[in-house]
PDB file with SEQRES, HELIX, SHEET and CRYST1 records, atoms N, CA, C and O in Angstrom:
SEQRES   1 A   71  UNK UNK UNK UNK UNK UNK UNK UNK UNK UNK UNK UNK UNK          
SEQRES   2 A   71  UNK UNK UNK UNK UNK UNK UNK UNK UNK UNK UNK UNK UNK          
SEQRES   3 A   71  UNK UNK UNK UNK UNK UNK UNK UNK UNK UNK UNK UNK UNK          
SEQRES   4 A   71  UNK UNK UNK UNK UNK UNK UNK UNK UNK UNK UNK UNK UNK          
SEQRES   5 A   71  UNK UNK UNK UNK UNK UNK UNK UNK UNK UNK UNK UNK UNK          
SEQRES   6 A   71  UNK UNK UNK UNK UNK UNK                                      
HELIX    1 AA1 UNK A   65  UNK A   67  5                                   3    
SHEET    1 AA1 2 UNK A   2  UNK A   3  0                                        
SHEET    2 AA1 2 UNK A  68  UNK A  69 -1                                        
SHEET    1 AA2 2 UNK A  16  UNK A  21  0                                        
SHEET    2 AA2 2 UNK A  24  UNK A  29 -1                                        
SHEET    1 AA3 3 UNK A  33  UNK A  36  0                                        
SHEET    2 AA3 3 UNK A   6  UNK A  14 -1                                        
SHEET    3 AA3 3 UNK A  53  UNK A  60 -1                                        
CRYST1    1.000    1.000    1.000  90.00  90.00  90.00 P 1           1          
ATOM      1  N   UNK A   1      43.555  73.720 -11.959  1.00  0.00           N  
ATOM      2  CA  UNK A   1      42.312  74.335 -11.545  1.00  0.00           C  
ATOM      3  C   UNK A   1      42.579  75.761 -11.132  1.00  0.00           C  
ATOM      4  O   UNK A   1      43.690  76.291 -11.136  1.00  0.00           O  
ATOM      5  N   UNK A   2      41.517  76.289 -10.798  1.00  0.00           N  
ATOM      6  CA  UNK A   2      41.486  77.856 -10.319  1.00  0.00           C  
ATOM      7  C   UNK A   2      40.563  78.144  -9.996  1.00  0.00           C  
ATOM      8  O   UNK A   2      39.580  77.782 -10.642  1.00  0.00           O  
ATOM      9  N   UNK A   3      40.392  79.049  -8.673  1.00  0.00           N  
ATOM     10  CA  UNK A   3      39.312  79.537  -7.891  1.00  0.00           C  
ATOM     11  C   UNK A   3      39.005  81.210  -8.243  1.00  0.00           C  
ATOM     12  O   UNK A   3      40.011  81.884  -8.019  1.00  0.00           O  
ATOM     13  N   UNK A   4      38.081  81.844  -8.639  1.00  0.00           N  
ATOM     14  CA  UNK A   4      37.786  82.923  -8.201  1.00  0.00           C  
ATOM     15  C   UNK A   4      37.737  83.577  -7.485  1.00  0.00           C  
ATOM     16  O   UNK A   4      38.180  84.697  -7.742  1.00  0.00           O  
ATOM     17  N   UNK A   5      37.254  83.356  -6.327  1.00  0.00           N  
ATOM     18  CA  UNK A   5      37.079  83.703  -5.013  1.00  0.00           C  
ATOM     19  C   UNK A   5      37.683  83.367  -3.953  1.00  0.00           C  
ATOM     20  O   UNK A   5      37.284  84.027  -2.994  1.00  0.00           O  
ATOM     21  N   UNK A   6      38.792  82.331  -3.602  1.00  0.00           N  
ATOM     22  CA  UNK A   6      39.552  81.996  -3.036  1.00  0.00           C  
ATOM     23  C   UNK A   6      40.741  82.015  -3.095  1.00  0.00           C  
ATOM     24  O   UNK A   6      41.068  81.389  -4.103  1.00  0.00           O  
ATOM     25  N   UNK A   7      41.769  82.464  -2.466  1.00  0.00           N  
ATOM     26  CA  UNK A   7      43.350  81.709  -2.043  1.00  0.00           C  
ATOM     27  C   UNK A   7      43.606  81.007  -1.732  1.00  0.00           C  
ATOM     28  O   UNK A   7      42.909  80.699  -0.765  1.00  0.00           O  
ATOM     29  N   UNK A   8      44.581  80.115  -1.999  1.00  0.00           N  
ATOM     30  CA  UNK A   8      45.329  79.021  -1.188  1.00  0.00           C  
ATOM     31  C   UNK A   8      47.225  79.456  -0.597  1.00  0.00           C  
ATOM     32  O   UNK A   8      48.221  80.061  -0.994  1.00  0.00           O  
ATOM     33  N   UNK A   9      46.809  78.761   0.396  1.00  0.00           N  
ATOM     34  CA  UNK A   9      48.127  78.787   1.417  1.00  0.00           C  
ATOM     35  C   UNK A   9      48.764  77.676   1.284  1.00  0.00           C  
ATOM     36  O   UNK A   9      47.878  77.346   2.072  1.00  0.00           O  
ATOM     37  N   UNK A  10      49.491  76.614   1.065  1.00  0.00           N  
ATOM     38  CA  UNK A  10      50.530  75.469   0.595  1.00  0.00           C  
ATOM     39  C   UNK A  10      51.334  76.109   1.861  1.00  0.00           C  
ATOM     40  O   UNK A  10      51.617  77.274   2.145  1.00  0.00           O  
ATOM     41  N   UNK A  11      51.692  74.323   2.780  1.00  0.00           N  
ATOM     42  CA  UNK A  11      52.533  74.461   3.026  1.00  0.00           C  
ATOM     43  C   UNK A  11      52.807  73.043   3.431  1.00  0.00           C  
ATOM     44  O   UNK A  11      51.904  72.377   3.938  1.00  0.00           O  
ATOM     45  N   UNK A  12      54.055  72.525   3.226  1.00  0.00           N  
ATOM     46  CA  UNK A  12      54.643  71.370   3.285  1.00  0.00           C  
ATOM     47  C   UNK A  12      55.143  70.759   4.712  1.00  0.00           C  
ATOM     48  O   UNK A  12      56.127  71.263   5.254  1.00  0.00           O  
ATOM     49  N   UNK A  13      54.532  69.792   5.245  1.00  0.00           N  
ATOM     50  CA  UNK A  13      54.664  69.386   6.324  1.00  0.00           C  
ATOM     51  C   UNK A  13      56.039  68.144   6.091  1.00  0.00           C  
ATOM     52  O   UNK A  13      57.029  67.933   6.792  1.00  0.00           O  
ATOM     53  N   UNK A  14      55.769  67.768   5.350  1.00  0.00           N  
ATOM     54  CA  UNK A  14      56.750  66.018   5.091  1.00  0.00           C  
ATOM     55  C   UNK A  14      56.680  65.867   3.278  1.00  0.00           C  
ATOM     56  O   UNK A  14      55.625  66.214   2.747  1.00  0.00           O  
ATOM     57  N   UNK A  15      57.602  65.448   2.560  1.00  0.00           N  
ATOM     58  CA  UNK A  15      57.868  65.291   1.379  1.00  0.00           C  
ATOM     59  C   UNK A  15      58.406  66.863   0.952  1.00  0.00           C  
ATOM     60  O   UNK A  15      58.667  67.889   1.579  1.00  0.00           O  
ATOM     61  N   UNK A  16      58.420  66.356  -0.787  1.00  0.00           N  
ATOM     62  CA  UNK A  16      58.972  67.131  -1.691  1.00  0.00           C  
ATOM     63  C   UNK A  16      57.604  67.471  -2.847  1.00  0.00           C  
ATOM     64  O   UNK A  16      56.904  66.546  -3.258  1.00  0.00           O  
ATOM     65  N   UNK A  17      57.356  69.016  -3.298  1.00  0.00           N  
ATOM     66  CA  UNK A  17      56.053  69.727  -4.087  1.00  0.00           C  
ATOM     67  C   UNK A  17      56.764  70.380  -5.016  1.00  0.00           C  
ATOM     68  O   UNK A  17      57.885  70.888  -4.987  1.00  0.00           O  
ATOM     69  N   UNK A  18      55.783  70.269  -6.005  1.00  0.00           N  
ATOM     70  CA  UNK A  18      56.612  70.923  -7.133  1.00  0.00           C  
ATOM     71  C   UNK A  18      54.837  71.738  -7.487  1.00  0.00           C  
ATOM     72  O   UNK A  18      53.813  71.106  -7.748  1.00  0.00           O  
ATOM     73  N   UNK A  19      54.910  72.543  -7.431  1.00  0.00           N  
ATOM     74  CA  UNK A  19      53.617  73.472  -7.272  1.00  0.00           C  
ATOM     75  C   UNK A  19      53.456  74.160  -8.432  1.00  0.00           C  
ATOM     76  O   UNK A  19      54.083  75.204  -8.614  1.00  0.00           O  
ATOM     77  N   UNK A  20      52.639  73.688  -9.312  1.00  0.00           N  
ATOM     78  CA  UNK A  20      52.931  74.920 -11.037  1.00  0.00           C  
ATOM     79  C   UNK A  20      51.862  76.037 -10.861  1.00  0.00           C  
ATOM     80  O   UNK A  20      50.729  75.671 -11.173  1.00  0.00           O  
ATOM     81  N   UNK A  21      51.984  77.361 -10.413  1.00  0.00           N  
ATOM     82  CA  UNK A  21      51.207  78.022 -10.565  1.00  0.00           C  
ATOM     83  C   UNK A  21      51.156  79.045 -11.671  1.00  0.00           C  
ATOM     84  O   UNK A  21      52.281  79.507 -11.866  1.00  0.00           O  
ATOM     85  N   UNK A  22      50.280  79.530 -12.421  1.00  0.00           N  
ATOM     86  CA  UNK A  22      50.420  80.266 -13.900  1.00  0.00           C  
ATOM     87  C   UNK A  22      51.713  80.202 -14.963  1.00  0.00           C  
ATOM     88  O   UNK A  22      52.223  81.025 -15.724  1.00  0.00           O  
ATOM     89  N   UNK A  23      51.964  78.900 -14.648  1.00  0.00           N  
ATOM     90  CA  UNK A  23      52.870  78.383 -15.542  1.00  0.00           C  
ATOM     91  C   UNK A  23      54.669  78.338 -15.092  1.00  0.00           C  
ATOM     92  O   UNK A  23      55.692  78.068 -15.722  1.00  0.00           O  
ATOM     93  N   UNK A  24      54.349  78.789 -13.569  1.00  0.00           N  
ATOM     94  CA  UNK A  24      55.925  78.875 -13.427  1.00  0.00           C  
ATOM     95  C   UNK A  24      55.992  77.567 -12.159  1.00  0.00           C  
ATOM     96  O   UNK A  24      55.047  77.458 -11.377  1.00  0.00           O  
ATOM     97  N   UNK A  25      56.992  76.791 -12.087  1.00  0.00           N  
ATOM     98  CA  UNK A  25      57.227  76.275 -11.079  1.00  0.00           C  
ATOM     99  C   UNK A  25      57.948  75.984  -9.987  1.00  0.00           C  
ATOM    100  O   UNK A  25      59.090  75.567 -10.181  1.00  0.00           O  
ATOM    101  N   UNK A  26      57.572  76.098  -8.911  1.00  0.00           N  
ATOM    102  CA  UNK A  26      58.185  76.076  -7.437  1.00  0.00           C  
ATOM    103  C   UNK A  26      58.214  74.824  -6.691  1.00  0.00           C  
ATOM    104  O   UNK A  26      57.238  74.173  -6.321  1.00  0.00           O  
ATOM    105  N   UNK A  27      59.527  74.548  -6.503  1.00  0.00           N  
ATOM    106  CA  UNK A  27      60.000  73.327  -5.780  1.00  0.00           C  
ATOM    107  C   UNK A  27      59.987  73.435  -4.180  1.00  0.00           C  
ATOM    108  O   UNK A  27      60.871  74.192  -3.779  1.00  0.00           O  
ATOM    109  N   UNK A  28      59.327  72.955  -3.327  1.00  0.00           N  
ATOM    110  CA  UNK A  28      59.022  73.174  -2.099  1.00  0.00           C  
ATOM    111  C   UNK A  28      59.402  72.036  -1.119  1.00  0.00           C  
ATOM    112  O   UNK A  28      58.585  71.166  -1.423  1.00  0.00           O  
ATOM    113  N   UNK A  29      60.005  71.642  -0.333  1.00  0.00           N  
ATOM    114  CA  UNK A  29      60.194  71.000   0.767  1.00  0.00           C  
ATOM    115  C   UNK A  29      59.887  71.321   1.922  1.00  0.00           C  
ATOM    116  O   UNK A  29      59.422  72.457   2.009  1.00  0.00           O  
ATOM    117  N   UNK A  30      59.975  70.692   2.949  1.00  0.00           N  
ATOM    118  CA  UNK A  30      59.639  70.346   4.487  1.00  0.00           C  
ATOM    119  C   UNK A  30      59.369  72.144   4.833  1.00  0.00           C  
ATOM    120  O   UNK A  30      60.241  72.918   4.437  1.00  0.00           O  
ATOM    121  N   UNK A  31      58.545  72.521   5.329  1.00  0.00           N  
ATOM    122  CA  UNK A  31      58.872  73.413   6.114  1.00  0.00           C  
ATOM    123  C   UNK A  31      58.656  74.794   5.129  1.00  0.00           C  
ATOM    124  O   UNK A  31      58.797  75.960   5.498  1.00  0.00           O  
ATOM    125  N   UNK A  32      58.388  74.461   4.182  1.00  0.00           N  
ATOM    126  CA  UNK A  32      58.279  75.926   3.019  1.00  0.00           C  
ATOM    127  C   UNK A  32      56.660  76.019   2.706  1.00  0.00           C  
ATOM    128  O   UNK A  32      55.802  75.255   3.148  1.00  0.00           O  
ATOM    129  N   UNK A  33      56.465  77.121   1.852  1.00  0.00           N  
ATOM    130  CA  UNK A  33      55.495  77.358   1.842  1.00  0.00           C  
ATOM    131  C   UNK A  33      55.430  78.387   0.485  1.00  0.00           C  
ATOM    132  O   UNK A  33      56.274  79.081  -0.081  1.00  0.00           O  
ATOM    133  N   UNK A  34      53.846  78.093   0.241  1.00  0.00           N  
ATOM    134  CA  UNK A  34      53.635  78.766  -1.035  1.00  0.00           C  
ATOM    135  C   UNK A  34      52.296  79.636  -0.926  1.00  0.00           C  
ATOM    136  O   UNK A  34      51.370  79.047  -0.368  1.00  0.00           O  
ATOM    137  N   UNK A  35      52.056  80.855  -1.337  1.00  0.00           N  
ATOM    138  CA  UNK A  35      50.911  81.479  -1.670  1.00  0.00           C  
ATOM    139  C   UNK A  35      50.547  81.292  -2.966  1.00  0.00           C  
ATOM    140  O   UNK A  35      51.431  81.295  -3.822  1.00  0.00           O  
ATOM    141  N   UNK A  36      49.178  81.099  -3.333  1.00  0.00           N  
ATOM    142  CA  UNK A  36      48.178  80.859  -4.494  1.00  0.00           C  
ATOM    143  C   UNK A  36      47.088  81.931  -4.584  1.00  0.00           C  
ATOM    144  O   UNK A  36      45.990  81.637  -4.111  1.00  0.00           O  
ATOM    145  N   UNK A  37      47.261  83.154  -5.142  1.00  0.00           N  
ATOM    146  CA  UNK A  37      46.111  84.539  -5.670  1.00  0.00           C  
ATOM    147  C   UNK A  37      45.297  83.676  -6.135  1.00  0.00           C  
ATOM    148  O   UNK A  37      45.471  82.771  -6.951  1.00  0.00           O  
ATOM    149  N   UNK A  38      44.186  84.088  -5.434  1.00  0.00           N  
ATOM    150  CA  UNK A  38      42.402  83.897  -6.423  1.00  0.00           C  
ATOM    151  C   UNK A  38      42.909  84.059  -7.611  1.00  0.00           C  
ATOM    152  O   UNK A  38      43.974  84.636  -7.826  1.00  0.00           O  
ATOM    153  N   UNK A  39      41.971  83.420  -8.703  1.00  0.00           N  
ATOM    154  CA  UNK A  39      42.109  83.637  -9.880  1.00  0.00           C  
ATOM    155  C   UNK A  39      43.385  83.197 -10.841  1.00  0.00           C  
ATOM    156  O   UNK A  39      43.496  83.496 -12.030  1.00  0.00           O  
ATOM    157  N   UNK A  40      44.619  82.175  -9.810  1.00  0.00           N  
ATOM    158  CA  UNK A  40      45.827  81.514 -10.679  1.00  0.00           C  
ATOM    159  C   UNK A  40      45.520  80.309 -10.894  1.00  0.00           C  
ATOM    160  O   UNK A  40      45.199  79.632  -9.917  1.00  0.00           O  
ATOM    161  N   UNK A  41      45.532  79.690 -12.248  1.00  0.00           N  
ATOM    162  CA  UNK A  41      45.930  78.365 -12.622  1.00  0.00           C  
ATOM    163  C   UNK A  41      46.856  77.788 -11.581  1.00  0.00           C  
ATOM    164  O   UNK A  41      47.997  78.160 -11.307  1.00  0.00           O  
ATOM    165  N   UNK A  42      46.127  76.778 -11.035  1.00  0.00           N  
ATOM    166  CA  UNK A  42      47.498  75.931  -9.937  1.00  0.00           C  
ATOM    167  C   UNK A  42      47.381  74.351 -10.206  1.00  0.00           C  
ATOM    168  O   UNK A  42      46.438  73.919 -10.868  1.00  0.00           O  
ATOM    169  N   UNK A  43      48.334  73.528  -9.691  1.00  0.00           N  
ATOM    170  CA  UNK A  43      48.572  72.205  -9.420  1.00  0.00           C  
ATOM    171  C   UNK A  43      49.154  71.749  -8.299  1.00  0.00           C  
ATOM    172  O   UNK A  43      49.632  72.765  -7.795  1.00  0.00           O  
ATOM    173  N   UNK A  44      49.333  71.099  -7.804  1.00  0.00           N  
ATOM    174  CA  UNK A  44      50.507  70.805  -7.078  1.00  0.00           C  
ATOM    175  C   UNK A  44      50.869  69.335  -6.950  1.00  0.00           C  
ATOM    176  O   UNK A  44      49.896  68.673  -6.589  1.00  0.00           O  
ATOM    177  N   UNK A  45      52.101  68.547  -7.157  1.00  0.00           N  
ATOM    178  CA  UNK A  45      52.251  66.916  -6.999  1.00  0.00           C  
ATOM    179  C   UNK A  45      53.755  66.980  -6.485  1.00  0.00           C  
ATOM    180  O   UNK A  45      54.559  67.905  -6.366  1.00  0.00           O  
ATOM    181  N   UNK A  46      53.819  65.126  -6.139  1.00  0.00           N  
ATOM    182  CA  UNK A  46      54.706  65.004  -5.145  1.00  0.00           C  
ATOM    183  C   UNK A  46      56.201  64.886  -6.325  1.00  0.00           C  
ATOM    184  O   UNK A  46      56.159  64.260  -7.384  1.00  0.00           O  
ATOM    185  N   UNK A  47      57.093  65.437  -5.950  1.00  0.00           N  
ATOM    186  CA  UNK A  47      58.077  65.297  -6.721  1.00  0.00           C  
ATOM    187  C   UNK A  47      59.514  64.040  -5.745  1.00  0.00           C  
ATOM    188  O   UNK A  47      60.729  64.039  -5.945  1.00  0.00           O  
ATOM    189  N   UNK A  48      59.044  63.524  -5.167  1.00  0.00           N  
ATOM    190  CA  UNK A  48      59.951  62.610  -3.840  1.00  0.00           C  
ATOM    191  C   UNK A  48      59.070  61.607  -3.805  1.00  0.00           C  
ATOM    192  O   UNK A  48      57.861  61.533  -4.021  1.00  0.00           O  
ATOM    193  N   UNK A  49      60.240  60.539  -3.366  1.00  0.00           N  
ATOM    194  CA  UNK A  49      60.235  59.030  -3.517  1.00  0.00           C  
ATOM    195  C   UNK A  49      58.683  58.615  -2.147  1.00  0.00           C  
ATOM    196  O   UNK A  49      57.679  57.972  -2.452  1.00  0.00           O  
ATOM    197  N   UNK A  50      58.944  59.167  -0.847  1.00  0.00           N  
ATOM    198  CA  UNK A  50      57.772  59.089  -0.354  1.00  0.00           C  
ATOM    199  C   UNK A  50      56.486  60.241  -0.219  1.00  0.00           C  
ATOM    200  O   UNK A  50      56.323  61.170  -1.010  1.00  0.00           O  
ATOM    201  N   UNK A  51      55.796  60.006   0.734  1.00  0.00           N  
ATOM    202  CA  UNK A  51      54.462  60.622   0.945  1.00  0.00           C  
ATOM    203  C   UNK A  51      55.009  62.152   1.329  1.00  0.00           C  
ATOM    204  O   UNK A  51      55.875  62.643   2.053  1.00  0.00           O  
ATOM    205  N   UNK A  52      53.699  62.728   0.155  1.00  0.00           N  
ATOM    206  CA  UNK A  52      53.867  64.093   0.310  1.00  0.00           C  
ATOM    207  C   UNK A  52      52.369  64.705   1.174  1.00  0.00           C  
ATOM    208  O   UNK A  52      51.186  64.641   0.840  1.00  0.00           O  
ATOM    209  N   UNK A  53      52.986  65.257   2.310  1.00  0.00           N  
ATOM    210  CA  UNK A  53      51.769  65.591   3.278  1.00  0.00           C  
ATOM    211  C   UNK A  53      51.591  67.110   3.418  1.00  0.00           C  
ATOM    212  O   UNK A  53      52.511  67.758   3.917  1.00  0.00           O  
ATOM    213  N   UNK A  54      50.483  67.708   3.016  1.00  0.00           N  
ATOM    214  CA  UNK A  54      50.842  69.493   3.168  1.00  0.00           C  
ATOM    215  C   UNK A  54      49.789  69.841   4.220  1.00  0.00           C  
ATOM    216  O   UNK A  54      49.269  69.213   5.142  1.00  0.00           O  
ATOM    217  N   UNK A  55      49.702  70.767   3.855  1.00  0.00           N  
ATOM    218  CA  UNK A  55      48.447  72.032   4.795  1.00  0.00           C  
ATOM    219  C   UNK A  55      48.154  72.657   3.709  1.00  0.00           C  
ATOM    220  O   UNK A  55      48.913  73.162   2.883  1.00  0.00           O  
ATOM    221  N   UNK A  56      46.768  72.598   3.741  1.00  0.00           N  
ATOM    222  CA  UNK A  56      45.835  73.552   2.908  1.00  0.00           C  
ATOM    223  C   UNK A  56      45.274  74.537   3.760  1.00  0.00           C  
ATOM    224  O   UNK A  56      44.573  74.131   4.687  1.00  0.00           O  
ATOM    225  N   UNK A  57      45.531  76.289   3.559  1.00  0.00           N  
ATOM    226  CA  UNK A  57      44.654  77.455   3.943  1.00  0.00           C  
ATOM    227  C   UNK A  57      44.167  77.792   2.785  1.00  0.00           C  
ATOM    228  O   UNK A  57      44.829  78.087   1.790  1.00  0.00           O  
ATOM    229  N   UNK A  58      42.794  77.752   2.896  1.00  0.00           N  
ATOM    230  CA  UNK A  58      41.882  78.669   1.827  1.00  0.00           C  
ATOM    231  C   UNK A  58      41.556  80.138   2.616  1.00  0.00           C  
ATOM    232  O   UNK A  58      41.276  80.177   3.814  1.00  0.00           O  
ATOM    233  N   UNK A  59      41.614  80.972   2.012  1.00  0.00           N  
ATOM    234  CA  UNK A  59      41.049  82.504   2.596  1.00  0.00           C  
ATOM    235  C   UNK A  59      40.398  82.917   1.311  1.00  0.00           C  
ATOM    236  O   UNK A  59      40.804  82.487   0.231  1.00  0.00           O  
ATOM    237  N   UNK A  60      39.411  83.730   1.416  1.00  0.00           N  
ATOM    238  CA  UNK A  60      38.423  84.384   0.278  1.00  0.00           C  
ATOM    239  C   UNK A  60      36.991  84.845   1.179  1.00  0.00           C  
ATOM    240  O   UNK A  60      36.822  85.069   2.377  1.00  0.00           O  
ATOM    241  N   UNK A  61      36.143  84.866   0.087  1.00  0.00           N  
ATOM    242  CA  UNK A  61      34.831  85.224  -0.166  1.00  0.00           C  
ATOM    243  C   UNK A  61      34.030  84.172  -0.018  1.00  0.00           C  
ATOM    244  O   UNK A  61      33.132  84.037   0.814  1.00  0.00           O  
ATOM    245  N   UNK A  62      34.535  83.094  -1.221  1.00  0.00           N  
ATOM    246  CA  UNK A  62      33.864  81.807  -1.072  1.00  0.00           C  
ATOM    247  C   UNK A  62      34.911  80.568  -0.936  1.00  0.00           C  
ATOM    248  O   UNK A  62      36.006  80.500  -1.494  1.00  0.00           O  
ATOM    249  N   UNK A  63      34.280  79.526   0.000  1.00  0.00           N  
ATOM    250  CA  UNK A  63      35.397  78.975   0.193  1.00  0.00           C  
ATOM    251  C   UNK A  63      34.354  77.527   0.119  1.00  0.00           C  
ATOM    252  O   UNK A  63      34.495  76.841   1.131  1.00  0.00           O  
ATOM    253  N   UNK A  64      33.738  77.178  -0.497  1.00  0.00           N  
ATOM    254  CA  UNK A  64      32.690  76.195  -1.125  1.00  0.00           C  
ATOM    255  C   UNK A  64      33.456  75.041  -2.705  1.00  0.00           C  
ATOM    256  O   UNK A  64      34.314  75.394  -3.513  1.00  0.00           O  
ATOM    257  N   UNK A  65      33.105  74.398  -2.667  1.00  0.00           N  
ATOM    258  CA  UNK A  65      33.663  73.585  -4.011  1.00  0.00           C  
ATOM    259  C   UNK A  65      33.294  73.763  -5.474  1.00  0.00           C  
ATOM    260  O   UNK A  65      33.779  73.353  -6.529  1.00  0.00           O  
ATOM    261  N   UNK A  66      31.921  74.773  -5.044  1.00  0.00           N  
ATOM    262  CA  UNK A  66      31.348  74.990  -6.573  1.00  0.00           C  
ATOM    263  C   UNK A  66      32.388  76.588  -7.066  1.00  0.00           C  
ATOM    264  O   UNK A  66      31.919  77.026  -8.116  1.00  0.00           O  
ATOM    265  N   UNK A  67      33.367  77.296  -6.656  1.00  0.00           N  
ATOM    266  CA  UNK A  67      34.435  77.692  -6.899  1.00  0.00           C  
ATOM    267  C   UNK A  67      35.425  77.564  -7.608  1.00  0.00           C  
ATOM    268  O   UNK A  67      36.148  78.418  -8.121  1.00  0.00           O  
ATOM    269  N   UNK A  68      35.468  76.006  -7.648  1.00  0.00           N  
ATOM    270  CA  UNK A  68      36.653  75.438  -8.199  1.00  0.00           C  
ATOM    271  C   UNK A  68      36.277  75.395  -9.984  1.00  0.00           C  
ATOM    272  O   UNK A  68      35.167  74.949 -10.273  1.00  0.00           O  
ATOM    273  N   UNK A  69      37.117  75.813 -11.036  1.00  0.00           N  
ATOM    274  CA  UNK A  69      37.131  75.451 -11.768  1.00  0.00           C  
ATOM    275  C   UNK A  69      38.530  74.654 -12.548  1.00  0.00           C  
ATOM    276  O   UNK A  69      39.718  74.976 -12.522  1.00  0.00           O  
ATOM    277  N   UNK A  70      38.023  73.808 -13.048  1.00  0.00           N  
ATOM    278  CA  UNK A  70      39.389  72.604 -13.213  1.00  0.00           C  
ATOM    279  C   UNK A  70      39.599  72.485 -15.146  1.00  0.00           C  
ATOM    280  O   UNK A  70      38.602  72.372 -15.859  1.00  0.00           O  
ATOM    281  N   UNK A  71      40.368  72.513 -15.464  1.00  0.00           N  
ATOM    282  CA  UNK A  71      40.967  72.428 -16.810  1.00  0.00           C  
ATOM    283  C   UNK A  71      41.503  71.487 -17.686  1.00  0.00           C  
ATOM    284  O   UNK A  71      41.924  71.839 -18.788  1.00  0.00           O  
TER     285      UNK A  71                                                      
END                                                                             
């Protein structure tokens, strides 16, 4: 998916993220963190045996669901 008008902030509280944003991917554990520019193709899934728990920051303009476009 990808937002126009929004950023996302990723950051990993417990587990292992493997975060594909515009085609490149970042392996993230406990305690790391990722920035997401308005306007990038993103994903993110658990790459570890248990529960992957993060933190979502959105910052933007619009921060509503009709934003989201998904692929």
């Amino acid at each position: 998916q990808s937002h126009a008008d929004r950023a996302e902030h990723w950051i990993v509280v417990q587990g292992e993220a493997a975060a594909l944003v515009d085609g490149h991917v970042h392996h993230l554990e406990h305690n790391q963190s990722l920035m997401v520019p308005a306007g990038t193709v993103h994903q993110v899934s658990n790459e570890g045996t248990g529960p992957l728990v993060l933190i979502e920051v959105h910052t933007g303009t619009r921060l509503d669901e009709g934003d989201v476009r998904r692929f």
